[in-house]
N, C-alpha and C positions, 0 to 999 in steps of 0.2 A: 162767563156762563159755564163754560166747562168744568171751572173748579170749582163752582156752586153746585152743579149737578154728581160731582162727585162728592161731596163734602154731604150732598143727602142721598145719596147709594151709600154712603158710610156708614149714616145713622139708622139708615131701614136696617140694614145687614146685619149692624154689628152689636150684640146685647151681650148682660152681664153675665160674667162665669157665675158657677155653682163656687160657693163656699169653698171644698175639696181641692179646687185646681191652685197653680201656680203659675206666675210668669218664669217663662225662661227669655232673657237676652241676649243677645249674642255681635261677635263680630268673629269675621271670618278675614285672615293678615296671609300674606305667603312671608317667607325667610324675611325679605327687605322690607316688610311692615305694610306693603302696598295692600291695600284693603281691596277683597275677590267679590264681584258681582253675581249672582245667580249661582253660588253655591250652594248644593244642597243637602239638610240637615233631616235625619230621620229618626224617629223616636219611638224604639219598640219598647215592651209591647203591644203600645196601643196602636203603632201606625199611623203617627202624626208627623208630617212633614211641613218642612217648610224653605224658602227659597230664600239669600239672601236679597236684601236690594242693590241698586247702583253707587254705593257707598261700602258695601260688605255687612250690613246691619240684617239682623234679624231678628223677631220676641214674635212668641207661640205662647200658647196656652193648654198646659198639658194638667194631669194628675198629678195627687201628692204618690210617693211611692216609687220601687227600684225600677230602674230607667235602664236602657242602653240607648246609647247618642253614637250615629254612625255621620259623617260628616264627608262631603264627596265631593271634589273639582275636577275640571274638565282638564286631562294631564297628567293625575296625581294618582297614586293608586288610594284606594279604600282604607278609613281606620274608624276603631272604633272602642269606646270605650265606657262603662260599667259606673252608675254611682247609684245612691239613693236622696230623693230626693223632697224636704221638708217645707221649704221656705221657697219665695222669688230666687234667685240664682242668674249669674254674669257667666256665660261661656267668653272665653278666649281661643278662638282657632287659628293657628298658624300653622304652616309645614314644618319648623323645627320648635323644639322644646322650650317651654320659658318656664321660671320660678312659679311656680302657685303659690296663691294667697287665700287667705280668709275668706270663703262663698264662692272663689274661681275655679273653674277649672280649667286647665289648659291642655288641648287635643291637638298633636300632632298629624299627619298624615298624608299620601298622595291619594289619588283620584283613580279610580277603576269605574271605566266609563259604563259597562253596561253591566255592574251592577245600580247604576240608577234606571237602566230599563229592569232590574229583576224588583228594586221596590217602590215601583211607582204601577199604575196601572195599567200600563201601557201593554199592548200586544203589537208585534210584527214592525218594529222601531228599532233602527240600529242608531250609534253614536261613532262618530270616526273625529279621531284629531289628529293635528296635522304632522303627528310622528307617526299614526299608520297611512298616513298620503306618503310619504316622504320613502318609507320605507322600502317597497316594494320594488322588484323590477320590471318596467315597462317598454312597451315599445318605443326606441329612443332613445331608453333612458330618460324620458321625460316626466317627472311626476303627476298623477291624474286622480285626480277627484274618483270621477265617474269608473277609471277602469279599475279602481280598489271597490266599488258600491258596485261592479257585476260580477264579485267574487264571492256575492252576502246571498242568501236564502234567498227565492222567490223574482230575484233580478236577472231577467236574460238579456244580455246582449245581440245586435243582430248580425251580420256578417264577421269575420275573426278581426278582430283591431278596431270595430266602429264604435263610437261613443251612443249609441239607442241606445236605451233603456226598456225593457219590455215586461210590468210588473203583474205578477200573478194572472196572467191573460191579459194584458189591457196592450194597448199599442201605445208606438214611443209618443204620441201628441197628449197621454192623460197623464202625464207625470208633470205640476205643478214644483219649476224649480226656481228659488227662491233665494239672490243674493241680496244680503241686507236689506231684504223685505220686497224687492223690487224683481219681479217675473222675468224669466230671459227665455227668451223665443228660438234662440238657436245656439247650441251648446257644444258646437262643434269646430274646430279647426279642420284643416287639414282634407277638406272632402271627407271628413267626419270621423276621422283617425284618432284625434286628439280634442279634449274640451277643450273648455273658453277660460277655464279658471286657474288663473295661477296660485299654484301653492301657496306661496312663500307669504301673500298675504289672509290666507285661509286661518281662521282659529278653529272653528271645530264644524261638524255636519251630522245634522238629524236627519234620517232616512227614514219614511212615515209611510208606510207600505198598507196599514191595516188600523182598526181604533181608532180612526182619524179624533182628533180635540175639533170642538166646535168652532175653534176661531179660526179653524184652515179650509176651503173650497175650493169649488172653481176646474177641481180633475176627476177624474174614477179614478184612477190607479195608486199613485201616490203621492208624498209632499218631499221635496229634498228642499230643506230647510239651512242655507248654509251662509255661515256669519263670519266676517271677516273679525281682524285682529282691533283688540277695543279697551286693552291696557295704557295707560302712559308710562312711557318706559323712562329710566332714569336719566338715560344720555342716549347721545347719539348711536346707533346700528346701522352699519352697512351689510348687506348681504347680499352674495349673489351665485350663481350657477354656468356655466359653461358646457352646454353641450352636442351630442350629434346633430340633432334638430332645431335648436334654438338656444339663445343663452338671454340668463334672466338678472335683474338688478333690485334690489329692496332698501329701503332707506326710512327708515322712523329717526322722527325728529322732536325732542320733546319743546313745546315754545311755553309756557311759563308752569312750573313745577309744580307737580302735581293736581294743576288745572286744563292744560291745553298741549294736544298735540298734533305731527302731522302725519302722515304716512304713504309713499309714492312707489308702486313697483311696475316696473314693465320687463316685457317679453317682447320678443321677435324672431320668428326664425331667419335664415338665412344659405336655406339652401338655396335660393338663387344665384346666391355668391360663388358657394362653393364651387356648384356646377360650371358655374362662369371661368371660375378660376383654371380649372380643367377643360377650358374649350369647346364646353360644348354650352346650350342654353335651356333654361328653367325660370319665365319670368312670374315664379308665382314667389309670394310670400306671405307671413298670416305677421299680424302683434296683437299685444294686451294694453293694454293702460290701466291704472288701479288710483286710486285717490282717496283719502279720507282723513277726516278731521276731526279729531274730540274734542269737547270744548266740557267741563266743570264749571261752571259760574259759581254756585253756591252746593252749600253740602248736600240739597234736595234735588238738583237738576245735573243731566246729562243730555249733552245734544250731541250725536254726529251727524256727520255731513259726508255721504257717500258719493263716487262716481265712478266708473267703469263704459271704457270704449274699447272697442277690436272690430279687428276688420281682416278679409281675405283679399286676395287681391294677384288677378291673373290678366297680365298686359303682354299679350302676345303678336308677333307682327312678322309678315311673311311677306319679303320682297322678290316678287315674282319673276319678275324681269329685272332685278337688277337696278330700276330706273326711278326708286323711291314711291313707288305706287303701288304699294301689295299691298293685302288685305289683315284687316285690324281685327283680332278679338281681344274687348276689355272686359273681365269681368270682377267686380267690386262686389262684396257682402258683408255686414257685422251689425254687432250691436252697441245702443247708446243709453247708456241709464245711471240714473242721479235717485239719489235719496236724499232726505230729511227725519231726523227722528228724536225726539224731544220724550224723556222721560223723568218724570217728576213723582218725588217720593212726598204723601201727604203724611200727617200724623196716626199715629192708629195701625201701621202695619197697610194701610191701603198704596197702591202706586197705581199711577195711570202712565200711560204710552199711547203717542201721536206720532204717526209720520206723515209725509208726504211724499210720491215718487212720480218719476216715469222711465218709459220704457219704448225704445221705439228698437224694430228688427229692419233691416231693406237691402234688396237685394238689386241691383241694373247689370245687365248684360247689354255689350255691344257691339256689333258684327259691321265694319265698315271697309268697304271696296271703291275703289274712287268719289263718282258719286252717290253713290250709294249706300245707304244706311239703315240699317234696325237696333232699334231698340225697345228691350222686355224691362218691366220695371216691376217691383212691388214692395207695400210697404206696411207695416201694421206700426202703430203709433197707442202707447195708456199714459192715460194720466189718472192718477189716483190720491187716493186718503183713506187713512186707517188711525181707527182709536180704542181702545182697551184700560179700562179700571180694573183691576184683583189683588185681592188679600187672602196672602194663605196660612192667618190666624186666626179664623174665628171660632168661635167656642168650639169646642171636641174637636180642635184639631181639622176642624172642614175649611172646604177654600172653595173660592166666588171666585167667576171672573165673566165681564163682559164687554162687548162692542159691538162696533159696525165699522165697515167700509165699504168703499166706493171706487170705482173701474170706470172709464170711459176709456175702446176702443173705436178707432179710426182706422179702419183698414183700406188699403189704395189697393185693390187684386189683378194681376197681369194688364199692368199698362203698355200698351203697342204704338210705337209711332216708327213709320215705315219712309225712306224718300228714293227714289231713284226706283232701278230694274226692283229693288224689294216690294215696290209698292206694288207688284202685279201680279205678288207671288202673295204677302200676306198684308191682311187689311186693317192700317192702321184705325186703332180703335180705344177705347178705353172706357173698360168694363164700370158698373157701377159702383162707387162709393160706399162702405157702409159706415154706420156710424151705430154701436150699440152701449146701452148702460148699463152696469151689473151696482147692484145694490146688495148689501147684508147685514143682516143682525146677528148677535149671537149670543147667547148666555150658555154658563156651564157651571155648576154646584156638584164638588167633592165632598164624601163625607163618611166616617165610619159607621154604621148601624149594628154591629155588633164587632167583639173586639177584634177577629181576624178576617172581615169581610170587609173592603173599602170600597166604593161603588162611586163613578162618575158618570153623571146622566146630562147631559147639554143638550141643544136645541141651536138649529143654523137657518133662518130663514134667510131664502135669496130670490131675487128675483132680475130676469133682463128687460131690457124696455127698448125693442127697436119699433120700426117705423110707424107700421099698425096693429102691434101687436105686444101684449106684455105675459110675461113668464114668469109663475108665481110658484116656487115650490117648499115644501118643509124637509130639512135634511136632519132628522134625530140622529143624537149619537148616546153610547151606550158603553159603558166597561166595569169590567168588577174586576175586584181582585183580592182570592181566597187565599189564607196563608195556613198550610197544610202543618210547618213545622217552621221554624226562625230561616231555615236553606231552602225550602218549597214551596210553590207557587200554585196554585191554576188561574187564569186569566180567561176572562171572556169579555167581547167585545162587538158591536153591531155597530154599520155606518151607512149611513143614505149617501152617497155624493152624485151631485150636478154638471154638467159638462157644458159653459153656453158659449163657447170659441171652440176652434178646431184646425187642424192643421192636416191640408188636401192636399194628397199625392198620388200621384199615378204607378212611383215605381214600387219598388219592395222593400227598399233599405230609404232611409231620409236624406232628402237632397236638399241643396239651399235655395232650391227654384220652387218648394214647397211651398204654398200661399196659406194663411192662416185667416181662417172664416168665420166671422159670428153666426151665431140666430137669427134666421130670418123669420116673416114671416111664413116662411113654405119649410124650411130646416127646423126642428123642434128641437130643445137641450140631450143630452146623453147624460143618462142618470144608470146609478146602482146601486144595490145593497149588497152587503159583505158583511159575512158571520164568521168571526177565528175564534177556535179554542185552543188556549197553549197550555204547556205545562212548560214549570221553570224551575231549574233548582242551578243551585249556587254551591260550589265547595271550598268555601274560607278561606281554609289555610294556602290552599294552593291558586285562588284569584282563576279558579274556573269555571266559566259560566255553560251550562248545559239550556236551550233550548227546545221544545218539540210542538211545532203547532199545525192546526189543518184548518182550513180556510174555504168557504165557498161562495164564489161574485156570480151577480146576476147582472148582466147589462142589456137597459133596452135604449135603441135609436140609434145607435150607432152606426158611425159614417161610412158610406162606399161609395161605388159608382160604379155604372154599366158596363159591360163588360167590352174590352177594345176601345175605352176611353183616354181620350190623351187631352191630358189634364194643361200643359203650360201654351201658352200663349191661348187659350182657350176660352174668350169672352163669355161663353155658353155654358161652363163648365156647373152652374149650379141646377140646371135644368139636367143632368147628367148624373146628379149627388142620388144616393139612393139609401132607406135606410132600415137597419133591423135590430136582429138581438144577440148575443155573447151568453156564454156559461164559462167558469174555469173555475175549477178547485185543484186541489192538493195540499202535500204535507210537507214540511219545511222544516229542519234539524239545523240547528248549529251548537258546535262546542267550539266556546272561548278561550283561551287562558292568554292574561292580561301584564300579567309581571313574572318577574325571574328574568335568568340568562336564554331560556326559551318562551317566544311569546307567540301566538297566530290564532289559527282557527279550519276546520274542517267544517266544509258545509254540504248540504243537501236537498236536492227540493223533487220529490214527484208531481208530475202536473198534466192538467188536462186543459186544451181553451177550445171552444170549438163557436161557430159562427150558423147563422139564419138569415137571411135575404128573400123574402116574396121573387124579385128579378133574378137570383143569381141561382145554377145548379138545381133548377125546376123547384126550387123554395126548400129540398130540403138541407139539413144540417151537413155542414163537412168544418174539418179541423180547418180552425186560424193557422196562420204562415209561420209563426211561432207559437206552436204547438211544439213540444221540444219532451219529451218524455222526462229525461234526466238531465241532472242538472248539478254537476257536483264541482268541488276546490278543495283546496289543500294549501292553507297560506302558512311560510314558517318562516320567523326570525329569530334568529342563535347568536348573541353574545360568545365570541368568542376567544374577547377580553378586552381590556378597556379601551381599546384601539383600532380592530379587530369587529365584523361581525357579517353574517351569508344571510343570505333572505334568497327562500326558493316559493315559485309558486305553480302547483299544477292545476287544470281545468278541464273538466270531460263535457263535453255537452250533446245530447241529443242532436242528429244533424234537421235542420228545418224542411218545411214542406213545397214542396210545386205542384202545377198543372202539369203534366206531361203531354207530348201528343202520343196519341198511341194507334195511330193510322192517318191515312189521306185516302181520298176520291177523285176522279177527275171529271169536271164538265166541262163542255163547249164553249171555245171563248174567243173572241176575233183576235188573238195574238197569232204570234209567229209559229207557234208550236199547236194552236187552233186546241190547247185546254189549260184549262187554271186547274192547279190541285189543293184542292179545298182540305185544312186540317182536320182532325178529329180528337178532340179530346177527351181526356179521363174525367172525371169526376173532382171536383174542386180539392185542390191540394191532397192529393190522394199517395203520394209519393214522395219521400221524403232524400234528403241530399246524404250524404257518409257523414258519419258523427263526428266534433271536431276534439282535440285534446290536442296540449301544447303545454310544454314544460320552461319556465323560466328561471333563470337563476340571476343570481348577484352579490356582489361582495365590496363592502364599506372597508376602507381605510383611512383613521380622521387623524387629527393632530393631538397631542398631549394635551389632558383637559389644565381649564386654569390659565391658558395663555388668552393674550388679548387677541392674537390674529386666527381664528381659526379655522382650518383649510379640513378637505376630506375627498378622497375619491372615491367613484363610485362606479365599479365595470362588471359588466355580468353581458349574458346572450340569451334573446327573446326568440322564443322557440328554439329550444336549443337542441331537440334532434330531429328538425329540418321537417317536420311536420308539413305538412302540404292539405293545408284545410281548407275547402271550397268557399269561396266567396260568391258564385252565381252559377249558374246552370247554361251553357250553351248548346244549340245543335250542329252537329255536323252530318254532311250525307255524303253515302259511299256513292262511287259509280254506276252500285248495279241499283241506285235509289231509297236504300235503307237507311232511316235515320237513324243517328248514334248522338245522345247524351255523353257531354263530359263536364267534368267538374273542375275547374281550373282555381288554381289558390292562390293567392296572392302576394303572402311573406315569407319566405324562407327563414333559417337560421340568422339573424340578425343582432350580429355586438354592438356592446354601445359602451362609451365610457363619458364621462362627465367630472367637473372640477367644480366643487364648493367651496365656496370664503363667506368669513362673517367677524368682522372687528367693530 
């Protein structure tokens, strides 16, 4: 059925060229002849692109007449190259040089990732692969996904070191992140220090801020879009890492050549050990687990087969007396998720893609005292399916693409079972069940309408289906893209998105005791629209990409709660949920440069977020909690020779907002002191903490290229002049009863050093 229904989406779609045009073919080879997937191939100056398939193949349909063909991988820098063009024509693209023949032409080159954001239509979209994760100095020395994506325009981080993500006003629950197609719910190590994702099997990451494409939903804010590694490699790879925090292990295995292979990495920290080892105790630990397998059957099909587990894990025990009867805290978190995904190439330049996933988050905490016991539980559970047809040959150069998927959440939210003295204190119970459906469609049609205008217009309908109630909405998407000169751009771009799950917290920064909640019938979806206008220019020779765009979100329904609400173990808590509206805009700068012995980026973002509530602050408007005025970095990596190379990174950030108290009262009250002193507060986040900045440095030292075993050090110091940046707000009170604010920081100067191997 499916490939009958694609087979006539082909025939509706696809008609014949005009006399005038040509076929071009192609294949897309690196050095070792391994044919590259989703390479992309561009064709001024008409502005006809096209992707390859899961074979390296591609054929377009362009005009007779002088061409440039720019040819781009994920890794590689940019090349590009000049012919005219009479007849059908066979490209050959490889990374090194081969003989030309008769009708071939043969294009060399590497990949400069964001100039495939400068010729595609895309606004507010970055690209990171796994040599800018690796790169950088972190806290730990650990390499992190997330902490390179809060170093890019429009991404704030929340407290100094935490993995939130806070995109153009939106809070850390609207960012839709995405490992090999399957949603992950908590993205955190470490009490949120560190993500969940291990480099080493990372290939590249699309950060989807603004412009959202029709086939992406389900967040306001953004899409981090990130795909593991999906080559078969020739022989065996072992690689691994050694360091402060944790030490890591990678292993690809190819099982029959050219068609199947396998790939396993894990993580674990071990500071429990350490501490052990010194005498004193630390029973926490976090790990990874990574799994995946490709399988080629024939030259049309591609299937992997994904998996990823982690967990945290705090098992603490205090004997009181000596007498093996002290009090237990266990606390266990992580996540469990599995893909499937089958893509098949038909005739004609059409491919379709299926997968299947799921995904489950859960969190139990356990507090036990002889006989006595509690236990907090919760747990959200998807199982899903996604399918997608497109082809981005059809006449003049336009591209089609369509689908639908499907979502079933099962959410289990603060289950309490209580036994002994707990039971008198709290009441074992166990909140409702929910169960909701997310349904989508989606079409999207590219296409040039004149020769330097390219315009992509989509359509995302979705809808939830809980108990008695269903939610119907239409999410248009919208981008153009004007080409001022062969190096300049403007871009404009319009998104509706829908929010029908949510993640409830009581505190300020994300905890893993956060419950994540569908639509109910009393909870309505959180929706938005978003307007960006960019400008882009690109400078060639030197692989530097110049940015400038300004953006403005409108969010209504969005989530809160009453004020002095204490959200966990809290059976009651959605009668407590409360909901309103969001503004943010601002202007976002980045300069790229991509290749040379100096590579990095300087970024920038002005911004504004501010929040409405009927219940909160007498209804009128005050500034969101990351409301952060400014927002800038400075990322650099220097070659400083083939052995040799420093990566510095600095960051300034706007400090974030509080409630202050800003007096007390006293009334009559039968205590010992015969009055309670009742606070007095300011006006909803009306006061903001000291701005934070923090200089990091690092210096690589690897082994002679060319050898089989190869090893590399890595030691630098995070925050390295001792910076003291708040992480929360305390009160303290003097004697004579004056309250005193301070601001307490959390990580000092902190070295790290680390050992890499790879045979």
């Amino acid at each position: 059925m499916l490939r009958s229904l694609s087979l006539i989406i082909l025939v509706l779609m696809d008609f014949v060229a005009v006399a005038q045009q040509i076929t071009i073919k192609g294949t897309v080879r690196d050095a070792s002849g391994e044919r590259l997937p989703s390479a992309y191939v561009l064709f001024t100056p008409d502005s006809i692109h096209v992707t390859t398939d899961n074979q390296g193949h591609f054929s377009v349909r362009v005009p007779t007449g002088p061409k440039v063909c720019q040819v781009t991988y994920i890794g590689y820098e940019r090349y590009q190259k000049s012919f005219t063009l009479r007849g059908d024509t066979t490209l050959t693209v490889a990374l090194r040089s081969t003989p030309g023949q008769l009708q071939e032409v043969v294009i060399t080159g590497t990949r400069n990732v964001q100039q495939d954001v400068f010729n595609s239509n895309r606004t507010s979209t970055y690209l990171l692969t796994q040599e800018d994760i690796n790169a950088l100095p972190v806290l730990g020395g650990e390499a992190d996904v997330i902490k390179v994506l809060q170093l890019l325009p429009g991404t704030l981080r929340g407290a100094d070191g935490s993995s939130d993500l806070f995109v153009r006003g939106g809070a850390a629950d609207q960012n839709l992140v995405l490992l090999d197609d399957v949603p992950i719910y908590n993205t955190s190590h470490l009490f949120g220090f560190l993500s969940v994702f291990n480099p080493d099997i990372l290939d590249h990451v699309e950060a989807i801020n603004g412009g959202f494409p029709a086939e992406f939903g389900g967040r306001l804010s953004s899409i981090l879009n990130i795909k593991t590694t999906a080559d078969v490699p020739e022989r065996t790879h072992v690689s691994g890492d050694i360091g402060v925090l944790a030490s890591r292990l990678f292993v690809e295995q190819p099982l029959v050549k050219d068609k199947a292979s396998i790939w396993i990495a894990g993580r674990r920290t071990y500071i429990d050990q350490v501490v052990k080892a010194l005498g004193e105790e630390l029973p926490y630990f976090f790990y990874d687990l990574n799994g995946k397998i490709l399988l080629k059957p024939t030259p049309r099909d591609h299937v992997e087969m994904s998996y990823y587990g982690g967990e945290d894990v705090l098992d603490f025990f205090r004997d009181r007396d000596n007498d093996g009867s002290g009090f237990t805290t266990t606390y266990e978190a992580g996540n469990n998720s599995q893909s499937v995904r089958w893509v098949h190439a038909f005739d004609h330049g059409w491919k379709s893609e299926l997968s299947a996933i799921r995904s489950e988050y859960r969190y139990n905490i356990r507090n036990a005292f002889e006989d006595n016991e509690l236990v907090a539980f919760s747990d959200i559970e998807d199982y899903g399916a996604r399918w997608s047809i497109h082809k981005d040959s059809l006449r003049g150069g336009a591209s089609f693409k369509t689908g639908a998927e499907w979502t079933r959440h099962a959410v289990s939210p603060n289950i309490i079972n209580t036994q002994g003295t707990f039971s008198q204190i709290f009441e074992s119970s166990i909140a409702q069940g929910r169960i909701a459906n997310e349904f989508a469609v989606h079409a999207q049609y590219e296409w040039s309408p004149l020769t330097h205008l390219r315009i992509n217009a989509g359509m995302r309908g979705s809808m939830a289906a809980v108990t008695n109630r269903n939610y119907v909405n239409a999410e248009p998407r919208l981008s153009a893209r004007y080409s001022l000169t062969n190096n300049q751009a403007l871009k404009l771009s319009y998104s509706r998105m829908v929010q029908y799950i949510h993640r409830i917290s009581s505190s300020a920064v994300s905890s893993p005791t956060d419950i994540w909640y569908p639509v109910t019938d009393a909870i309505v979806p959180q929706t938005s629209n978003q307007l960006a206008l960019a400008w882009q220019n690109t400078f060639r020779e030197d692989n530097i990409f110049l940015s400038v765009e300004a953006y403005y979100k409108s969010m209504d329904h969005l989530i809160g709660y009453e004020e002095g609400t204490n959200l966990f173990m809290n059976n009651d808590f959605e009668s407590k949920l409360i909901q309103g509206r969001g503004r943010a805009w601002g202007l976002e700068v980045l300069l790229r440069k991509e290749a040379g012995r100096f590579k990095g980026w300087i970024s920038y973002t002005l911004s504004w977020s501010r929040r409405q509530f009927d219940e909160v602050n007498d209804g009128a408007w005050f500034y969101s909690r990351y409301d952060r005025r400014h927002n800038g970095a400075i990322v650099g990596q220097y070659a400083l020779g083939k052995r040799w190379a420093a990566s510095v990174v600095w960051e300034f950030i706007s400090g974030s907002r509080f409630t202050p108290i800003i007096g007390q009262y006293a009334v009559a009250a039968p205590t010992l002191t015969g009055v309670d002193l009742i606070p007095i507060f300011s006006g909803i986040n009306e006061v903001k903490l000291a701005n934070t900045h923090r200089l990091d440095i690092g210096i690589k030292f690897k082994s002679r290229p060319h050898r089989r075993y190869q090893w590399e050090w890595f030691a630098g110091v995070y925050n390295t002049y001792n910076r003291a940046n708040p992480v929360a707000i305390t009160i303290e009170q003097d004697d004579d009863g004056t309250l005193r604010y301070e601001q307490p920081g959390l990580f000092g100067a902190i070295p790290f050093i680390s050992y890499g191997f790879k045979f």
